[in-house]
C-alpha positions in Angstrom: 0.0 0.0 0.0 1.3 3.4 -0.8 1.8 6.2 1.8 0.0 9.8 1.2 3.5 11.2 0.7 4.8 8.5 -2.0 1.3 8.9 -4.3 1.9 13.1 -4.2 5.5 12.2 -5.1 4.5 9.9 -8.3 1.5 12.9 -9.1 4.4 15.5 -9.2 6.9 13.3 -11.0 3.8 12.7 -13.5 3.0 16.3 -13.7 6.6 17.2 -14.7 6.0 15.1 -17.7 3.2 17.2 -18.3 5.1 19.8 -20.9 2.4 21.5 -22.8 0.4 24.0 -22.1 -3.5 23.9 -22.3 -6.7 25.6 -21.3 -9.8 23.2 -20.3 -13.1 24.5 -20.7 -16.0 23.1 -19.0 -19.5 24.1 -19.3 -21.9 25.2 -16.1 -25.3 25.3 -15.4 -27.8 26.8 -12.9 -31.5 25.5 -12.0 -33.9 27.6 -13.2 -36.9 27.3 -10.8 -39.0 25.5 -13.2 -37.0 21.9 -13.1 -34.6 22.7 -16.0 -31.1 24.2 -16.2 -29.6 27.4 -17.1 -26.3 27.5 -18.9 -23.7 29.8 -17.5 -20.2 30.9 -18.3 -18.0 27.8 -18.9 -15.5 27.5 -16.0 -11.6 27.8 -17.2 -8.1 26.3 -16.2 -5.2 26.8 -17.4 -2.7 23.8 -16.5 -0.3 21.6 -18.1 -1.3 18.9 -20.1 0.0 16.0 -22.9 -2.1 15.2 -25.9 -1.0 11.4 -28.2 -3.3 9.5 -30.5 -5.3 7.2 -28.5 -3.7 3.8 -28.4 -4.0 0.4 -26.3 -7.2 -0.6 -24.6 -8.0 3.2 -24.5 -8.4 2.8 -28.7 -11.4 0.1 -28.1 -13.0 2.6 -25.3 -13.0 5.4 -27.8 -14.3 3.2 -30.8 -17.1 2.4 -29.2 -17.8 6.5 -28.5 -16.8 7.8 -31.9 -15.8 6.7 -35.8 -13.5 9.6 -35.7 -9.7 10.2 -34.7 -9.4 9.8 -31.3 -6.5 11.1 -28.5 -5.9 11.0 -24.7 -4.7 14.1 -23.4 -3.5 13.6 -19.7 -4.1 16.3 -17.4 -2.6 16.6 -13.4 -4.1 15.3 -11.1 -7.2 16.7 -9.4 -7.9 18.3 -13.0 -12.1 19.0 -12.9 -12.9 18.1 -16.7 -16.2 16.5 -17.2 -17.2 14.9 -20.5 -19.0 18.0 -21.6 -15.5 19.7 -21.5 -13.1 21.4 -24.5 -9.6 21.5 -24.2 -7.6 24.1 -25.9 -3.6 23.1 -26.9 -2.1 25.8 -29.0 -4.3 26.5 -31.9 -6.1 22.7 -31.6 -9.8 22.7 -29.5 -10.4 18.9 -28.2 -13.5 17.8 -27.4 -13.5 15.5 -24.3 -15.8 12.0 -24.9 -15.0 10.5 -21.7 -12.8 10.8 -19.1 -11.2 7.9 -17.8 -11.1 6.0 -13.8 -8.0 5.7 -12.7 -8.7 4.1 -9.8 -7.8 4.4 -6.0 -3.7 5.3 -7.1 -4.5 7.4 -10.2 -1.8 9.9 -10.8 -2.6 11.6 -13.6 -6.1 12.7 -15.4 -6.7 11.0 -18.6 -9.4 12.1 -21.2 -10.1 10.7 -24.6 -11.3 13.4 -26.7 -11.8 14.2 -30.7 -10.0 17.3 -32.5 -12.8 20.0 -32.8 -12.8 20.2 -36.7 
């Protein structure tokens, strides 16, 4: 079993990894009083991030959410993205499809998202 101090320690060594920087996007929403939702201004975060071409197991998850080119951008940990998020990386907008469990030791936030055409 890891310690508290040995999972920080492997989050910050995965964060340094992280070389890239990107803005994430995610949407908000307010009741309205009449049992629907109100959209409001998107909440923003600016971090560090690393975007590949999905490969691996990730690949069959993201064929089974979308025909189209698919890649897992990995965020620090603690991250808020939701699946209704857009991540911005230089000039490229990504929209997130699902964002991935990484269980009890996660270090890391992984997304897989599409390229915003």
């Amino acid at each position: 079993m890891l310690s508290a101090a040995e999972l920080t320690a492997m989050r910050a060594v995965q964060q340094e990894s992280m070389l890239t920087s990107c803005t994430v996007s995610t949407p908000t929403s307010t009741p309205d009083g009449l049992g629907g939702q109100t959209d409001g201004t998107p909440s923003t975060t600016s971090t560090v991030c690393r975007v590949v071409p999905t490969g691996g197991r990730e690949s069959e998850i993201a064929a089974q959410l979308t025909e189209q080119v698919s890649y897992t951008i990995t965020l620090p940990y603690g991250t808020t993205i939701t699946a209704e998020s857009s991540v911005v990386v230089g000039g490229d907008t990504y929209r997130a499809l699902a964002v991935l469990d990484g269980g009890t030791y996660a270090t890391a936030i992984k997304v897989l998202a599409v390229k915003v055409v």
